[in-house]
C-alpha positions in Angstrom: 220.3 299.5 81.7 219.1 296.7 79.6 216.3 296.1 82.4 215.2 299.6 82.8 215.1 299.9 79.1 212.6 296.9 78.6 209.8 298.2 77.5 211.6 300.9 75.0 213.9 298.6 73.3 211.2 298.2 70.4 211.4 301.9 70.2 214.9 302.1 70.1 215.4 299.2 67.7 213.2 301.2 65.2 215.4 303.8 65.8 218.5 302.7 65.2 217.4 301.3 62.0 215.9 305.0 61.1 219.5 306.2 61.7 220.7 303.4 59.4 218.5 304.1 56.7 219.4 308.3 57.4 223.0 307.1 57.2 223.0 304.9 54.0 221.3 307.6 51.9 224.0 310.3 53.3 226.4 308.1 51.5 224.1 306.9 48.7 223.5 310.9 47.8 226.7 312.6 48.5 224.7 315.0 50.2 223.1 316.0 53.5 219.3 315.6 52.8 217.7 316.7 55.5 214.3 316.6 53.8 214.8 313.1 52.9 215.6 312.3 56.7 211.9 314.0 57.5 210.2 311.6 55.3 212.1 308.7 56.9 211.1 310.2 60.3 207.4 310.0 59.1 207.8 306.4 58.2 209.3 305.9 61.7 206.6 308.0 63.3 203.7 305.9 61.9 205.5 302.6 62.9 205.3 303.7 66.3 201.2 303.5 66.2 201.5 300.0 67.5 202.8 301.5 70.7 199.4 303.4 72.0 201.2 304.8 75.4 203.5 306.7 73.3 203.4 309.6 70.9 206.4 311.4 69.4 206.4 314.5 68.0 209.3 315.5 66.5 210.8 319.1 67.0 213.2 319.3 64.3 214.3 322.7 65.5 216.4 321.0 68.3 217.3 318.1 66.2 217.9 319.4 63.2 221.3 321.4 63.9 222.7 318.4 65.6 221.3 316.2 62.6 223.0 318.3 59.9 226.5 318.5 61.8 226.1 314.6 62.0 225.3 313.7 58.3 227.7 316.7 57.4 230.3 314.8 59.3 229.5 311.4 58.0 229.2 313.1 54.4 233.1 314.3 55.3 234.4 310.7 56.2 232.8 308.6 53.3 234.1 311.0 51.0 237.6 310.3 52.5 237.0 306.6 52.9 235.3 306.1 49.5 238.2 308.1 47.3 239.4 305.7 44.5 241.5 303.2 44.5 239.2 301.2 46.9 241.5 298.5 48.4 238.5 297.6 51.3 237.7 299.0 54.6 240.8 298.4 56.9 243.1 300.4 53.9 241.1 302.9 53.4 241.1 304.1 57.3 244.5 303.3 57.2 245.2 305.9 54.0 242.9 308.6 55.1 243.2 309.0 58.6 245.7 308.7 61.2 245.0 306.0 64.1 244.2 309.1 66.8 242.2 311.0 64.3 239.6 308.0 62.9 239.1 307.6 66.7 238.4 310.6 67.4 236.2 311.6 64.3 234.3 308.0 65.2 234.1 309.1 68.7 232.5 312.6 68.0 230.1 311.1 65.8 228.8 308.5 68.0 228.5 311.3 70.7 226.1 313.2 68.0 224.3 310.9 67.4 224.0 310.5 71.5 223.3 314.1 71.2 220.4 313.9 68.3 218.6 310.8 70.2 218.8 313.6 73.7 217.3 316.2 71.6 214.7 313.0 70.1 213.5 311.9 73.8 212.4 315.1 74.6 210.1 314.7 71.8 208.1 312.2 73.1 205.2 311.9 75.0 204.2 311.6 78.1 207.8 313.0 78.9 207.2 311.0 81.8 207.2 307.9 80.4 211.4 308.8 79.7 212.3 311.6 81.6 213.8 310.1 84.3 216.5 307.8 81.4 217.0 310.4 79.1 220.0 311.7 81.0 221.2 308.6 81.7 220.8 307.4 78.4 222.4 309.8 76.8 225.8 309.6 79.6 225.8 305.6 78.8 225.5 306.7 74.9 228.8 309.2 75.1 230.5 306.6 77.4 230.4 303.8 74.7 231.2 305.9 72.1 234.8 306.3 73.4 234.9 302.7 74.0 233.5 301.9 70.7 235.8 304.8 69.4 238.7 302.7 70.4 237.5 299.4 69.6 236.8 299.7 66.0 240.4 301.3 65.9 241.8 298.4 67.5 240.1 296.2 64.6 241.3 298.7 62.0 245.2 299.6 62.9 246.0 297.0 65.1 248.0 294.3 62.9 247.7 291.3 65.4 243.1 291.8 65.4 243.8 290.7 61.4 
């Protein structure tokens, strides 16, 4: 995959650290700001000038809904995870969620954001230039997401990863 993705992985790269940025204020605000998100997108969107075979034009009506479930989600969890007392990471997991229920809720929002990055390839163009990995992208996506699902869950409930 890593091959055939070659000559996106700047792309991507700037787009994972869009979605970090997205994600951080989610928390930072207690809200989901989807106007805020836009302006980041902007910033992304004029970053990718130094790529001249590809132009991205964002249709927020198919990634919006996706988008808001997402934050709305990730809104939900740090809420959770965040509640005083703080006694770190691993505890808070530990008191908010059962084992089977942070993986799943991990899961789900790893497989929206495989959902939101679909919805963001078919805003590019040429479609061309990623039609023929944005399927496959997005199967590989929801594939790790399990995997990654279950092995931050190992890390947080498993006593003998401490």
């Amino acid at each position: 995959m890593r091959l055939a993705l070659g000559p996106l992985e700047p792309l991507l790269a700037l787009n994972v650290e869009k979605e970090v940025r997205k994600d951080a204020l989610v928390i930072r605000s207690g809200e989901v700001p989807l106007a805020q998100a836009r302006e980041i997108d902007r910033q992304f969107l004029a970053q990718l000038d130094r790529l001249p075979f590809l132009r991205l034009e964002i249709r927020y009506r198919d990634i919006e809904p996706i988008r808001r479930e997402r934050m709305q989600r990730l809104l939900d969890a740090s809420r959770r995870l965040l509640a005083p007392p703080w006694r770190g990471l691993r505890a808070a997991v530990r008191a908010a969620y059962e084992r089977a229920a942070f993986e799943a809720a991990l899961g789900e929002h790893l497989r929206l954001y495989a959902a939101e990055v679909h919805a963001l390839g078919g805003s590019v163009r040429p479609r061309l230039l990623l039609a023929p990995l944005r399927a496959r992208l997005r199967r590989v996506m929801e594939e790790q997401a399990g995997a990654l699902a279950r092995e931050v869950s190992d890390l947080i409930y498993d006593t003998a990863m401490r």
